[in-house]
C-alpha positions in Angstrom: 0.0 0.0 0.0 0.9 4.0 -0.3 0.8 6.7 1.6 1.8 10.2 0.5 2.2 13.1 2.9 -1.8 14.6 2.4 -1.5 17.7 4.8 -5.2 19.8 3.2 -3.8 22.6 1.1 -5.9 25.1 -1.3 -7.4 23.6 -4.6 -5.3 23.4 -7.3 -7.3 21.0 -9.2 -10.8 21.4 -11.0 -13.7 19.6 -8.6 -14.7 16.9 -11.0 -18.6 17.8 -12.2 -19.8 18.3 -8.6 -19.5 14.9 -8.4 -19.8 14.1 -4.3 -19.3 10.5 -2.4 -19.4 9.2 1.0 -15.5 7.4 2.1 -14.3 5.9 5.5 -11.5 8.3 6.6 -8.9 8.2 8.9 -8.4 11.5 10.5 -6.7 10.9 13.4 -5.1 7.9 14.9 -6.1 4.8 17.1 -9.8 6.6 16.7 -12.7 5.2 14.3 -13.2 6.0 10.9 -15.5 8.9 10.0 -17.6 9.0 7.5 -17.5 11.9 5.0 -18.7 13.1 1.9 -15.7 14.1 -0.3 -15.3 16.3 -3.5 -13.8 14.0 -6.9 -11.1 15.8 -9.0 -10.3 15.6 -12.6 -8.9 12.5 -13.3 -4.8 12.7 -13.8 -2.8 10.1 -16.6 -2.9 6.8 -15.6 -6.3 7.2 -12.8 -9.4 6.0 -13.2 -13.1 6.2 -11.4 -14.5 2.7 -9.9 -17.7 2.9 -8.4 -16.9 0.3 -5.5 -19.4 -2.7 -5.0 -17.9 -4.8 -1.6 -14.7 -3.8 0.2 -13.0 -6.6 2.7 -11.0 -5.9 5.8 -8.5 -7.3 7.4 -6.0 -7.2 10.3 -3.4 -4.9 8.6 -5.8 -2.3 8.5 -5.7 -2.2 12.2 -2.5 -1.5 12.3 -3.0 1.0 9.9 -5.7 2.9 12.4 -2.9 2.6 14.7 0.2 4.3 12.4 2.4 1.2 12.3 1.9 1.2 8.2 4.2 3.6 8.0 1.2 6.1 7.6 1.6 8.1 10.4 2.7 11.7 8.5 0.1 11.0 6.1 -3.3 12.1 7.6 -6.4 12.5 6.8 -6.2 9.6 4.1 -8.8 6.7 2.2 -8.8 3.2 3.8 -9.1 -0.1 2.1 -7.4 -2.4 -0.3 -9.1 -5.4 -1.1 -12.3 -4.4 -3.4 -14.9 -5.0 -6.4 -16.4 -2.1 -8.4 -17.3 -0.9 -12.0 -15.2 1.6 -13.8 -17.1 4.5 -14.5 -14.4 6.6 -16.3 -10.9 6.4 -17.6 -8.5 8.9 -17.7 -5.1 9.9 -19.9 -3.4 7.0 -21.4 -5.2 4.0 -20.0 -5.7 1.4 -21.7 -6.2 -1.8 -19.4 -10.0 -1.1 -18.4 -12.9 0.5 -20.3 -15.9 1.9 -18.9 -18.3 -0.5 -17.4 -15.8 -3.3 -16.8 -15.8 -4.9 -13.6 -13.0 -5.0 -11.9 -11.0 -6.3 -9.0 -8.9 -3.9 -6.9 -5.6 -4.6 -5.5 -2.9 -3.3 -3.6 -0.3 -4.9 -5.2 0.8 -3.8 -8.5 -0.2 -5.3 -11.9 0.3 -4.0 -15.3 -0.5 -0.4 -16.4 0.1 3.2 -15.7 1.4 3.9 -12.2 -0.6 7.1 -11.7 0.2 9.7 -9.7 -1.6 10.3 -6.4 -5.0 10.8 -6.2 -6.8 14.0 -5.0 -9.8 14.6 -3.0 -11.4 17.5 -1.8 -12.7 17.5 2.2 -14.3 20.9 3.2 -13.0 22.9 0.6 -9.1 21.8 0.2 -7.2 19.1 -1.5 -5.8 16.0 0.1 -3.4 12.6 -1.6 -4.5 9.3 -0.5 -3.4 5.8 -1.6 -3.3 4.5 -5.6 -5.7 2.6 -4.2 -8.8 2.7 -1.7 -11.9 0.6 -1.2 -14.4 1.6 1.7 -15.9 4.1 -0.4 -18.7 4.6 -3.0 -16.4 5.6 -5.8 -12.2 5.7 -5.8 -10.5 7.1 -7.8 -7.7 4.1 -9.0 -4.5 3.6 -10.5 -4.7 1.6 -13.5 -1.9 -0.9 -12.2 -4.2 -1.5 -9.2 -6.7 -2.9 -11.2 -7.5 -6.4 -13.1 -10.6 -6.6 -14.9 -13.0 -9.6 -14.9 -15.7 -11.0 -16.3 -19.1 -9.1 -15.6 -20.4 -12.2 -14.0 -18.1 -12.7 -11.3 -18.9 -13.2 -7.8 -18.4 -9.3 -6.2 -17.6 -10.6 -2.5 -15.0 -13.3 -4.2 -14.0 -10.7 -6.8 -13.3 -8.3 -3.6 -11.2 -11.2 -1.6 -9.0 -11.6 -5.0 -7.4 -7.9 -3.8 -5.8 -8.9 -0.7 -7.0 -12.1 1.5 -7.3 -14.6 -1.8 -4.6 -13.7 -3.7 -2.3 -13.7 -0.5 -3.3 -16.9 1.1 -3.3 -18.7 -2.4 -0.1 -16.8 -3.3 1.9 -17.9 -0.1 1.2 -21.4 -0.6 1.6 -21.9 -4.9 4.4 -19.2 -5.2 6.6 -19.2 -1.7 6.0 -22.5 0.1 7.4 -24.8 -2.0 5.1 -27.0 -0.6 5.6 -31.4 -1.3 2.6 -33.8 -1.0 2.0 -35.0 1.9 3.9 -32.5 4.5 2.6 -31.2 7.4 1.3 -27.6 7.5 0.4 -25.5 10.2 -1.7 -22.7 10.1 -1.2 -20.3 13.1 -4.2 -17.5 13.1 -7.5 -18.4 11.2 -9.1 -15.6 10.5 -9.7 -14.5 6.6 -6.5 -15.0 5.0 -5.5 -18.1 7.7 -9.0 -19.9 6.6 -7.9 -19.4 3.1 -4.2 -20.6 3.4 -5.9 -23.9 4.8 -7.8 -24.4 1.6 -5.0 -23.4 -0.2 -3.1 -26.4 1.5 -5.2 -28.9 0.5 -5.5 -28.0 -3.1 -1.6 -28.4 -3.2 -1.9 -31.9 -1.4 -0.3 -31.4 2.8 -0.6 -33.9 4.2 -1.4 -33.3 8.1 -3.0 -29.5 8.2 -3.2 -28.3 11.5 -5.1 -24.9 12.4 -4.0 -23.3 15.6 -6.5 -20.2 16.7 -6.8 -19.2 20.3 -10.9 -18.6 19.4 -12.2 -22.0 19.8 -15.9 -21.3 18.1 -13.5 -21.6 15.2 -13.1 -25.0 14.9 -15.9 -26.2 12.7 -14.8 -23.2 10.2 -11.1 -24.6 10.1 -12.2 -28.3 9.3 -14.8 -27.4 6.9 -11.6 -25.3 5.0 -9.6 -28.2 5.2 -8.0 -28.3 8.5 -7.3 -32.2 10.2 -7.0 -31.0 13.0 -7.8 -27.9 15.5 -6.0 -26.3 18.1 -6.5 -23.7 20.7 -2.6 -23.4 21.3 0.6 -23.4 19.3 2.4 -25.3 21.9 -0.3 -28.1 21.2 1.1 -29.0 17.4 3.3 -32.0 17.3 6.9 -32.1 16.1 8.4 -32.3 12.8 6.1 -29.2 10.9 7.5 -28.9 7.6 5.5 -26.0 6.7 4.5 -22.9 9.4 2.3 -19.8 8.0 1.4 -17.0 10.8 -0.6 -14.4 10.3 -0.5 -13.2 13.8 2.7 -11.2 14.0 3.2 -11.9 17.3 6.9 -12.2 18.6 6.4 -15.1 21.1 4.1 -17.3 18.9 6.3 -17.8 16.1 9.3 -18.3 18.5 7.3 -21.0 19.6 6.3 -22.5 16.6 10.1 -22.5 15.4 10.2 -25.5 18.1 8.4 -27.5 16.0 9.8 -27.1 12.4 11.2 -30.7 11.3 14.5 -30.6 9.6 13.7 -29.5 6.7 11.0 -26.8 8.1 10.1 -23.5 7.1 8.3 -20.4 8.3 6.3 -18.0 6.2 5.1 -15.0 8.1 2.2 -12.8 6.8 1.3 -11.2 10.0 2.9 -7.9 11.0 4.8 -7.3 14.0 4.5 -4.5 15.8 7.1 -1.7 15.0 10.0 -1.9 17.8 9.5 -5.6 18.6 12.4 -8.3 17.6 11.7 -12.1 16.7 13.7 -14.3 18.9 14.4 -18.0 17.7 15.3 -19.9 20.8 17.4 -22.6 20.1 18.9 -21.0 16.8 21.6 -24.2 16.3 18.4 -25.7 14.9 18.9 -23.1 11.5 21.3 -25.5 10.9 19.6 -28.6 10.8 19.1 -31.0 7.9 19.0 -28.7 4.5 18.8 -25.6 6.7 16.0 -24.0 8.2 14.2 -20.7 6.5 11.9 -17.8 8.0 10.7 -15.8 5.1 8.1 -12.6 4.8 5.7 -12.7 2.3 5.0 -9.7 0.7 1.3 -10.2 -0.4 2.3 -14.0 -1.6 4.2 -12.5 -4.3 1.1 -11.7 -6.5 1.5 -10.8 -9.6 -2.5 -9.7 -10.3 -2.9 -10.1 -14.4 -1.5 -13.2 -13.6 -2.9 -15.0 -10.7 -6.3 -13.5 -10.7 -7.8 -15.4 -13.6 -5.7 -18.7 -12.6 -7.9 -18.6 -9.0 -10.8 -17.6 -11.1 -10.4 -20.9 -12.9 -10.6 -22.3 -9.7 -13.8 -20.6 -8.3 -15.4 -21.8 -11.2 -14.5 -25.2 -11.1 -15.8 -25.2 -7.5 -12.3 -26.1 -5.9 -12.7 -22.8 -3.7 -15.9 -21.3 -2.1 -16.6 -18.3 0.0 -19.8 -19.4 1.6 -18.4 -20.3 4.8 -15.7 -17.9 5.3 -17.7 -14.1 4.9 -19.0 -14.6 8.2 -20.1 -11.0 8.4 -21.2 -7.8 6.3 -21.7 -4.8 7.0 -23.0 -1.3 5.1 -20.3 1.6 4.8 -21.9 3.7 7.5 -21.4 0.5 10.1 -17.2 0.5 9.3 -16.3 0.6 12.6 -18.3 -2.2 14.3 -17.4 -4.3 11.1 -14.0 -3.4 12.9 -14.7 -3.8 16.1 -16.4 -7.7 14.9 -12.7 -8.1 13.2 -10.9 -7.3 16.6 -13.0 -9.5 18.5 -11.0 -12.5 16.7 -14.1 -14.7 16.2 -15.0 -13.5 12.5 -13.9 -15.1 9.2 -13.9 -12.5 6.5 -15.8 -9.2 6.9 -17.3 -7.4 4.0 -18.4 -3.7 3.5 -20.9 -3.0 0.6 -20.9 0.6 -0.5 -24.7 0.9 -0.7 -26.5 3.2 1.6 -28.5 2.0 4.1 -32.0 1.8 3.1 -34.1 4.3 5.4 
């Protein structure tokens, strides 16, 4: 994601048409979201209008509310990164999406323009926010953010395909290096987690064992392909071959580096905290066998134009579903309790739809 320094300064570029929209902004730090009604500007090269149908959330975005997304300079600014919308309009020198196409949007970067920043107007003055934004009834996109898809996609899968999907599939077909038949362990089911687990048994783990300290989780872990549940990481047996943790918490992982097999490997998609260290107790262990490996994954190296129809394939074949894991929605003006459900560790995926609530 981006963040560009967005401190309000006078217009300097033409309000777009009187065109107004309603967008979850973060104003000030560790606070909720407010909800306000924003002015568009004229589309720059490379940008282009997406009337957003569903936005996901997820974790990172909490740490985002919190400034440890390296976002703290850059206030007031748009939130999301995972969505599903229309393009309305296109501007200078894009050619990857016409008008009318639905499209996924993505924080990592595909083919196309990389725009410049896109402005807002709030009360009057000009702001920057992210090449990409989601919990909103319109954004105003980078054409590299965006992969367009047939118009008869499922929006809520669609939406997932910009962070959660593309990550959990990603880690697993693109960083694992993942043999039949070895044991996984999923540390930390929520969206992405729930999805990695699926992911693990299209590639054929043997032995997948979900480890989530909310035990209402359970069914939801089996039913994505889990063998077995866990309420604790120091409940997994020995000899992991495979470790993904989307927690980002120091002691977990330390913990769970006690029971890599010799030829074991940690992938870590949850962020830590900024100012905390990893500590690997027993460290000689590196050494074992072939050599053990931590690794970060950067959005499980995604690259959209790519991997987006490849897992599209796989929708359609039926080999992945998102019944079960949207456990909640929620309508833009409700953003923070869809939050506040997220924090509460009990939810699988959480969707926003853009649509006002109906009075």
């Amino acid at each position: 994601m981006s963040f560009r320094h967005s401190t309000l300064t006078p217009i300097v570029y033409v309000l777009k048409k009187g065109i107004k929209l309603r967008a979850a902004l973060l104003e000030t730090l560790n606070s909720p979201l407010v909800i306000r009604e924003l002015g568009l500007t004229e589309l720059d090269i490379g940008q282009v209008l997406v009337k957003v149908i569903v936005s996901g959330i997820c974790g990172s975005q909490l740490h985002e509310i919190n400034g440890n997304k390296g976002n703290r300079k850059f206030l007031p600014h748009l939130m999301g990164h995972e969505g599903c919308g229309l393009v309305e309009e296109i501007g200078p020198g894009v050619t990857k999406v016409k008008p009318g196409d639905k499209v996924v949007m993505h924080w990592r970067q595909g083919s196309g323009i990389e725009s410049n920043f896109p402005k807002y107007i709030l009360d009057g003055k000009e702001f920057s926010s992210g090449k990409v934004n989601t919990l909103a009834e319109k954004a105003i996109v980078s054409e590299n953010r965006l992969t367009a898809i047939p118009a008869e996609t499922n929006s809520e899968f669609a939406a997932l395909l910009g962070c959660s999907l593309t990550t959990a599939l990603g880690v697993i077909d693109n960083e694992s290096n993942l043999r039949f038949g070895e044991k996984v362990a999923v540390i930390g089911c929520g969206g992405v987690g729930l999805n990695v687990l699926t992911a693990a048994r299209l590639r054929g783990a043997g032995e997948i064992h979900a480890v989530d300290i909310a035990i209402v989780k359970k069914e939801l872990c089996i039913e994505h392909g889990a063998t077995y549940f866990h309420a604790n990481v120091a409940d997994l047996p020995l000899g992991i071959d495979l470790v993904i943790d989307t927690t980002g918490v120091p002691e977990v992982i330390s913990e769970a580096f006690l029971k890599l097999s010799n030829k074991g490997r940690i992938l870590l998609l949850g962020q830590t905290t900024p100012g905390q260290s990893l500590v690997f107790p027993e460290s000689l262990r590196l050494f074992n066998g072939d050599g053990l490996s931590v690794r970060a994954s950067q959005g499980g190296s995604t690259t959209p134009q790519e991997d987006i129809p490849r897992y599209l394939e796989l929708f359609n074949l039926d080999l992945l579903s998102i019944e079960k894991l949207v456990t909640h929605r929620f309508p833009l003006v409700d953003v923070n309790l869809a939050f506040e459900t997220l924090k509460s560790g009990t939810a699988g995926r959480i969707m926003v739809t853009a649509a006002r609530a109906q009075k």
